[in-house]
C-alpha positions in Angstrom: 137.8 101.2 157.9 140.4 104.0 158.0 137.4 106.5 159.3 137.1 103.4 161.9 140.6 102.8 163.2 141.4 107.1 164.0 138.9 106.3 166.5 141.1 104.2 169.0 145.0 105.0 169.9 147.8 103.8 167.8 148.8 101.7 170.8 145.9 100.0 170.8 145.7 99.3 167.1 149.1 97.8 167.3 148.1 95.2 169.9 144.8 94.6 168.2 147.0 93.6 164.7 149.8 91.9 166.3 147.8 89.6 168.7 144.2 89.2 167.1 144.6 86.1 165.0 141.7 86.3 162.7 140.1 89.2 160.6 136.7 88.8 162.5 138.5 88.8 166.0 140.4 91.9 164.8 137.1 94.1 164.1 135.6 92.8 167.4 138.3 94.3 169.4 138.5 97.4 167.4 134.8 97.7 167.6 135.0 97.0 171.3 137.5 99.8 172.1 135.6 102.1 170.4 132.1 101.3 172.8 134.0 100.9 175.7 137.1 103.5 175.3 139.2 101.2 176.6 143.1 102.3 178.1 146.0 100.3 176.6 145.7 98.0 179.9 141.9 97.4 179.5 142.4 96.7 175.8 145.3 94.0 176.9 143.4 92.4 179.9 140.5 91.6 177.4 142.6 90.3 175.2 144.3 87.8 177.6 141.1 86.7 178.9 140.1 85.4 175.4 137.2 88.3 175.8 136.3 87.7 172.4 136.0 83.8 172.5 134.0 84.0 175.4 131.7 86.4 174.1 131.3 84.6 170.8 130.5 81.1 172.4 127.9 83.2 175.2 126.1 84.2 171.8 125.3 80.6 170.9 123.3 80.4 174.9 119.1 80.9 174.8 118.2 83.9 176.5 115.3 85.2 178.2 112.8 86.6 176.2 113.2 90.6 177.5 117.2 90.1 176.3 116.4 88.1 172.4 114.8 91.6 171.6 118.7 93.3 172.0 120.9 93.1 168.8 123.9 91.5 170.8 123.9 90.0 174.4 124.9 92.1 177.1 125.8 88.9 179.2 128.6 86.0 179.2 128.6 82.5 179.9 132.1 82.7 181.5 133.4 85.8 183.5 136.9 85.8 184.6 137.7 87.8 188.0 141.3 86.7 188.5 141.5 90.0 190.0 140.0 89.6 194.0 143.3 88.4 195.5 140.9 85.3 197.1 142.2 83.4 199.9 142.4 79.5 198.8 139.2 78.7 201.3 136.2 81.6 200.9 132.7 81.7 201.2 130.5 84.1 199.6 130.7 87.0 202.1 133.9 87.4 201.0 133.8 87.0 197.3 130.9 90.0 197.6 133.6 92.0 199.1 136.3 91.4 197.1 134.1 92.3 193.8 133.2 95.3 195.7 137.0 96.5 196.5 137.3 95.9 193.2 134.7 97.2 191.2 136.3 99.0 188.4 138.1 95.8 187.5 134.6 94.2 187.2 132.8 96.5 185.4 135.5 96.6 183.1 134.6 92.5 182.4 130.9 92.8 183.0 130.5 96.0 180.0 130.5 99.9 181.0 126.7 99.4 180.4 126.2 98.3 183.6 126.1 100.4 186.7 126.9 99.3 190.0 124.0 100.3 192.3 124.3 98.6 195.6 125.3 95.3 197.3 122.8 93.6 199.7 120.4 95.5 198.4 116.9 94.8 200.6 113.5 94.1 199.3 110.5 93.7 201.2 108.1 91.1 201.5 104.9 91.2 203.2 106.9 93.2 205.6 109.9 91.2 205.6 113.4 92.2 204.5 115.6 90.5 202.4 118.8 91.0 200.3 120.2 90.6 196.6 124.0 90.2 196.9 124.8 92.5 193.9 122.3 95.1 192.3 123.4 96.9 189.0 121.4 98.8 186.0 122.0 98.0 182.6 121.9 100.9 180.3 121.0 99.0 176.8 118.1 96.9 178.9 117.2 100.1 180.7 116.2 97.3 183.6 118.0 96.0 186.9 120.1 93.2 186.8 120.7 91.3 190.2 123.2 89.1 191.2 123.3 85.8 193.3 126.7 85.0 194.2 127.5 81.2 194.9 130.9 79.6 195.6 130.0 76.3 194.7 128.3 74.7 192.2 125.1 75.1 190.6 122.0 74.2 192.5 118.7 73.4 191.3 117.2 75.6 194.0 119.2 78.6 193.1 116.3 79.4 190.6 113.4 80.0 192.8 115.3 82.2 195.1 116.2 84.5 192.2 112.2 84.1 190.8 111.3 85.4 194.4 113.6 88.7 194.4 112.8 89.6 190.7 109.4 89.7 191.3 110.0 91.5 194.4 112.0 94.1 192.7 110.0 97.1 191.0 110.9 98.9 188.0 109.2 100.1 185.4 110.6 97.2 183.1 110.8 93.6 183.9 114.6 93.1 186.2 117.1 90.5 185.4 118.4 88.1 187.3 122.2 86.4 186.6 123.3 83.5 189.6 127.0 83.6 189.2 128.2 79.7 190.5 132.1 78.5 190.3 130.9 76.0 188.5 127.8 75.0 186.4 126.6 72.0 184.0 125.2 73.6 181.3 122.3 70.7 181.3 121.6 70.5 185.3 121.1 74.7 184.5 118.8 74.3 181.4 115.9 71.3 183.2 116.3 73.9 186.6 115.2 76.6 184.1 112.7 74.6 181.7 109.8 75.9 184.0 110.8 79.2 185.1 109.0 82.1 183.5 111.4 84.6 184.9 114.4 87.0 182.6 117.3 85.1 184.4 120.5 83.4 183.6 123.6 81.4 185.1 126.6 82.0 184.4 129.9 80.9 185.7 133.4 82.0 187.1 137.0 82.1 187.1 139.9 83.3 189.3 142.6 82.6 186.6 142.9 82.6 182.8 141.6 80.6 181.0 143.5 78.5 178.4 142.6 80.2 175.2 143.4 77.6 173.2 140.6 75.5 174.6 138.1 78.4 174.0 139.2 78.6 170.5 138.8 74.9 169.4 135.3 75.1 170.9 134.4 78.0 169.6 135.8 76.8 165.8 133.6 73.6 166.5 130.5 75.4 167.0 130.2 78.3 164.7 132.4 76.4 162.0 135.1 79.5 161.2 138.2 78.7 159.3 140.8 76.4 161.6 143.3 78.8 163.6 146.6 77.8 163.0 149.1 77.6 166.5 151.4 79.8 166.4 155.0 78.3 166.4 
């Protein structure tokens, strides 16, 4: 552990002891600085986010078959992009832009595996044109990952636009597909996906914090780890 810890700044240990409440959380973080050589400020902003209870409760999800060979998943259930400075009423035009003005933000929540390639990105279809919002590569995967960006909730039909443009994407391994909704029920997302063949997933996002508290209690009722006490 002491070989482990010269790896990441003194700062950073200090934040990682003081605000990690468990002995598992506290080797995550430490383990996560050391991937992603995260600054004082990244380290923090992960922290606040309850990074590690999201990521914990996004291992529990079924993933396509090209991702179950990978030791860890690269993807989360809940991304939070507090971040874009969103006007109260948007559509997704502006959300695309917003993520785009502030990429480095996102990257920093998505993983520094992924590289930002382009957004509306065409593919062509029997001579037509069309466009993924978000295109990125994923190092670990050594594939592309698109994005679908929706303001709403999610729909059903959402699926078989995402089947279309990963077919319609070439690379020499299979792409990915992740439809990011405001809002998603979990089983409305697993019937739309019971008959879909393709490497795809939905996954949902917030523009504030969440309440880490919550995320804890769920993720102590699922993977059955020692009761966190609240702090007084």
């Amino acid at each position: 552990m002491t070989a482990v810890l010269t790896q990441i700044s003194w700062t950073n240990h200090l934040a990682i002891m003081s605000k990690a409440k468990t002995p598992e959380e506290r080797h995550f973080y430490i383990s996560l600085c050391i991937k992603e050589s995260y600054s004082s400020r990244e380290l923090e902003r992960q922290i606040e986010s309850a990074y590690y209870e999201r990521y914990m409760l996004s291992q529990e999800k079924l993933l396509p078959e090209p991702i179950k060979g990978l030791k860890e998943n690269p993807f989360l259930d809940s991304y939070i992009i507090g971040f874009l400075d969103l006007p109260e009423a948007y559509k997704e035009p502006d959300f695309r832009k917003a993520l785009i003005r502030n990429m480095k933000d996102f990257i920093l929540e998505l993983g520094k595996d992924f590289t930002f390639i382009d957004e509306e990105y065409k593919v062509q279809v029997s001579g037509e044109d069309y466009s993924i919002d978000l295109l990125f590569y994923h190092r670990g995967l050594q594939c592309l990952v698109a994005f679908e960006l929706k303001v709403g909730k999610f729909m059903p039909e959402y699926i078989s636009k995402m089947d279309f443009y990963l077919e319609a994407l070439e690379h020499e391994n299979p792409s990915v597909g992740l439809i990011l909704c405001a809002s998603k029920n979990d089983e409305v997302v697993e019937y739309a996906m019971s008959r879909s063949m393709s490497p795809m997933l939905v996954s949902q996002y917030q523009l504030q914090l969440p309440d880490k508290k919550v995320l804890e209690r769920k993720l102590q009722e699922l993977v059955a780890i020692p009761q966190i006490e609240d702090e007084e």
